[in-house]
Structures are given as C-alpha cells and as structure tokens.
C-alpha positions as CSV (number, residue, x, y, z in Angstrom):
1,X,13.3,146.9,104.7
2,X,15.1,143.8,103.6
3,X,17.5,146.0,102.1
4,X,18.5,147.5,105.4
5,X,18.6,144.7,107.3
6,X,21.3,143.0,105.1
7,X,23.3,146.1,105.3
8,X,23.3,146.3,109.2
9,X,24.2,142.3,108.9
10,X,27.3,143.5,106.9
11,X,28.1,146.1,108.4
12,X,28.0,144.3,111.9
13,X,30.0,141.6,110.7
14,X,32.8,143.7,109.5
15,X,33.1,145.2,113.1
16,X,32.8,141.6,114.9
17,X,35.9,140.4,113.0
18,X,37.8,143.5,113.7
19,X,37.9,142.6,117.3
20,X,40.5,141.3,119.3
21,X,40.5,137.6,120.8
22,X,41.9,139.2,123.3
23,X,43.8,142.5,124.0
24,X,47.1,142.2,125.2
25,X,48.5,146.1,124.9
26,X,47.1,149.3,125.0
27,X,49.1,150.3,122.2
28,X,52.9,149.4,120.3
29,X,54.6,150.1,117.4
30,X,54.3,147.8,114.5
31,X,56.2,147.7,111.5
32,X,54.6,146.0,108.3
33,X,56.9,144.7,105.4
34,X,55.9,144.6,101.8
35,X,57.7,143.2,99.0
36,X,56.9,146.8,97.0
37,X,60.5,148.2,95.9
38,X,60.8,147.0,99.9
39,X,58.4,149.1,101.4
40,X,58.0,149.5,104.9
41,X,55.1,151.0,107.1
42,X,54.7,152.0,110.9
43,X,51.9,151.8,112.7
44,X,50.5,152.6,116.2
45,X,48.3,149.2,117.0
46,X,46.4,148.5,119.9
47,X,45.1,145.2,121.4
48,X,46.1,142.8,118.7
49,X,47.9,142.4,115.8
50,X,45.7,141.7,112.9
51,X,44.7,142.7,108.9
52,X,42.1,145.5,110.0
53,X,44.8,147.7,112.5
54,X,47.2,147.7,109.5
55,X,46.8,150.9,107.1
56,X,46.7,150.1,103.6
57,X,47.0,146.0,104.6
58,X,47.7,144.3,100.7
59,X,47.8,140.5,101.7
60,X,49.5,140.0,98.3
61,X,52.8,141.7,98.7
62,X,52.6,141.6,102.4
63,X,56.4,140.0,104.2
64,X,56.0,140.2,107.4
65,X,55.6,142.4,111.1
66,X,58.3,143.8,113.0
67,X,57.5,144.8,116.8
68,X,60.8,145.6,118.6
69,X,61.4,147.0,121.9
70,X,57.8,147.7,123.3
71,X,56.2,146.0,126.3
72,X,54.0,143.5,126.0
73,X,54.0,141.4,129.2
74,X,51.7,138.2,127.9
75,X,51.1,137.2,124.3
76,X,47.9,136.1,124.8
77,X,45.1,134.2,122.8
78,X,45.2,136.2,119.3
79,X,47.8,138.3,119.8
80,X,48.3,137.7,115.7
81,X,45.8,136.6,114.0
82,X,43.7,136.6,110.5
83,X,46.9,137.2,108.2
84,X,47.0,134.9,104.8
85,X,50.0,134.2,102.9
86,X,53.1,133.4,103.6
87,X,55.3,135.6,106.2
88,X,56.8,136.0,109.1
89,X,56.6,137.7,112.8
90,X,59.2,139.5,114.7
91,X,58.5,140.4,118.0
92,X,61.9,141.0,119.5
93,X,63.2,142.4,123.0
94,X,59.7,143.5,124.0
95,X,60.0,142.2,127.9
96,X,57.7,139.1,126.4
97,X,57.0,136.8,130.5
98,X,54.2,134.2,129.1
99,X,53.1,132.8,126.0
100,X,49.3,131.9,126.2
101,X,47.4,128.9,124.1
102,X,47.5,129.6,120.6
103,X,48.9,133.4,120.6
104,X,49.5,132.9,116.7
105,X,46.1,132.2,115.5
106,X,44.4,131.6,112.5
107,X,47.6,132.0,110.6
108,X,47.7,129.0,108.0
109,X,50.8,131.1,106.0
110,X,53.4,132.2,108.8
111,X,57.1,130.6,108.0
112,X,58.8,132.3,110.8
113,X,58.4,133.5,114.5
114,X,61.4,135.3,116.3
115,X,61.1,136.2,119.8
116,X,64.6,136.9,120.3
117,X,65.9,138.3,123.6
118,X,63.1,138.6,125.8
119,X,61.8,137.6,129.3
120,X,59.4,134.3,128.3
121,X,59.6,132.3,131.2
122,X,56.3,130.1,130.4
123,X,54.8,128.8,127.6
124,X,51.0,127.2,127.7
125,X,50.5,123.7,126.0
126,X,49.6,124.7,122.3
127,X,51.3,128.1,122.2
128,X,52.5,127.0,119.3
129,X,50.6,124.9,117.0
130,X,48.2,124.6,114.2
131,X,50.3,126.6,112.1
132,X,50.9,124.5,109.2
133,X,53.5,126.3,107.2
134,X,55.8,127.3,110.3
135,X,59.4,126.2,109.2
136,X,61.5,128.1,112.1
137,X,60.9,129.4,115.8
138,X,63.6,131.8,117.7
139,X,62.9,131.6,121.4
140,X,66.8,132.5,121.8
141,X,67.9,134.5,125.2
142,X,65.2,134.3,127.2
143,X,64.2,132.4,130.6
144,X,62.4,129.5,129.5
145,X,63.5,126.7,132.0
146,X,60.6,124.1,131.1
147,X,58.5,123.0,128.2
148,X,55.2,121.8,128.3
149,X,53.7,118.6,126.6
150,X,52.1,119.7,123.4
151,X,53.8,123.3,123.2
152,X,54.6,122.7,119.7
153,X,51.9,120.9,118.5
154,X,50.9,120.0,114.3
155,X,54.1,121.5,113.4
156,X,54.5,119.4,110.7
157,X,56.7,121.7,108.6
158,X,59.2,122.8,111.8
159,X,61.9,122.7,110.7
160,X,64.1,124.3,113.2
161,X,63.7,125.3,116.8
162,X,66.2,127.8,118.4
163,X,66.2,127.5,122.2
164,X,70.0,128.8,122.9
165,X,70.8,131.0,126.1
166,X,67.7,129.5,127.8
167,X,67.3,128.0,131.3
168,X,66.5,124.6,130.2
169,X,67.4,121.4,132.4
170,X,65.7,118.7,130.2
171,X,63.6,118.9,126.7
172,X,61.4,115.7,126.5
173,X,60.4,114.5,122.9
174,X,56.5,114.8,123.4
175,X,56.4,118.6,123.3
C-alpha cells in the first residue's frame, strides 16, 4: 500500500511540474539548439516554453530556443521557464504587444534574450529580473515608448541593453 502511494506521489508530481504558469499560445514552432556537431531540433510547443515540451531535452549540451515569426500576443508569467545552464532565447518577429511580470522564469543560466522586431508596446515592472546570469537584452524595433520602475530589476550581470528604433521620450535610471 505504501508502495503505491509513493508512486502516485511521483507520478503526480511529475505532471504538476509539467504545467504551464500560464499558457500564452495554443501552439508555435520552437527550435532547440545543442552544441552536438550543432544540432538543431523543431518542435510544435503549446502553452509554454519549458524542459518537458522539448523532445529529447539534454540540459548539458543544450544552447539555446529559437521562435521566429509565430504569434504570440502576450508573454505572459512563464512563458520560459525551468531551463538550467547557460543559454539564450530568441523570440523574434512574433507580433510580441505586452511583456507580463517575470515572463522568463526560473531561469538562473540565460545570457541572452532577443526580441527583435516585434510589436511590444508595454512591459510590466519585473518583466525582466531575477535572472542572474543575463548579460544582454534586444528589445530593438518595436513600440516601446515608456519603461516602468523596476522593469529590469537584479540584473546584476546586464551588461547591455539594446532599445534602438523604439518610441522612447525619456529612460529614467530607476528602471
């Protein structure tokens, strides 16, 4: 008896943290990067970017995701999450509007986030922060025309911030 119990407490746990924070697609396109020979794998993802809705996910060789030219309205809470290691996110020309409170979670390794070229007009306080390795952010070509206090919060290791072709008026120190 005690035997089964355990098991459905394993079991259980595995599906709870294969769960979305929160979804924010139905389904895209992500590419995963792996520094075997410079392998590359697609996969058809849905909700949330994350280890489990990777095939064949090896967090020792893994570089990066790619996501390119789907649409994901709002990166919301989660969005990416769960990923150990160093490397970096691309999420480029997908029609991107809002950036919710800590969208990039739970990712003590990322270096790099490019989100080149799309539509982010608003940021929450804390969409970025806590991530303790991030070096570089590309917000580049979008419609970002304020920042709020604390949107780059704990970035202790920033070390550049592109915010060209943007519709900024003022940046003020505090965020």
């Amino acid at each position: 008896m005690l035997k089964v119990v355990l098991l459905c407490f394993l079991i259980c746990s595995v599906v709870i943290s294969q769960r979305c924070i929160e979804r924010s697609f139905q389904k895209v396109l992500v590419r995963s990067y792996y520094n075997k020979s410079a392998s590359m794998t697609d996969h058809e993802v849905y909700g949330c970017i994350a280890p489990f809705s990777l095939r064949n996910y090896d967090e020792h060789s893994f570089l990066g995701i790619k996501v390119t030219e789907q649409s994901i309205p709002n990166l919301k809470k989660g969005i990416v999450s769960g990923f150990k290691g160093a490397f970096s996110i691309t999420m480029e020309d997908n029609q991107i509007n809002t950036i919710e409170m800590e969208a990039f979670f739970n990712l003590p390794g990322v270096r790099t986030i490019s989100l080149l070229s799309n539509n982010i007009q608003w940021l929450e306080t804390e969409a970025f922060s806590n991530l303790p390795s991030l070096l570089y952010i590309n917000l580049e070509k979008n419609r970002i025309a304020t920042l709020p206090q604390r949107a780059f919060h704990n970035l202790y290791e920033l070390e550049r911030l592109v915010l060209n072709s943007n519709k900024l008026k003022l940046f003020k120190q505090e965020c």
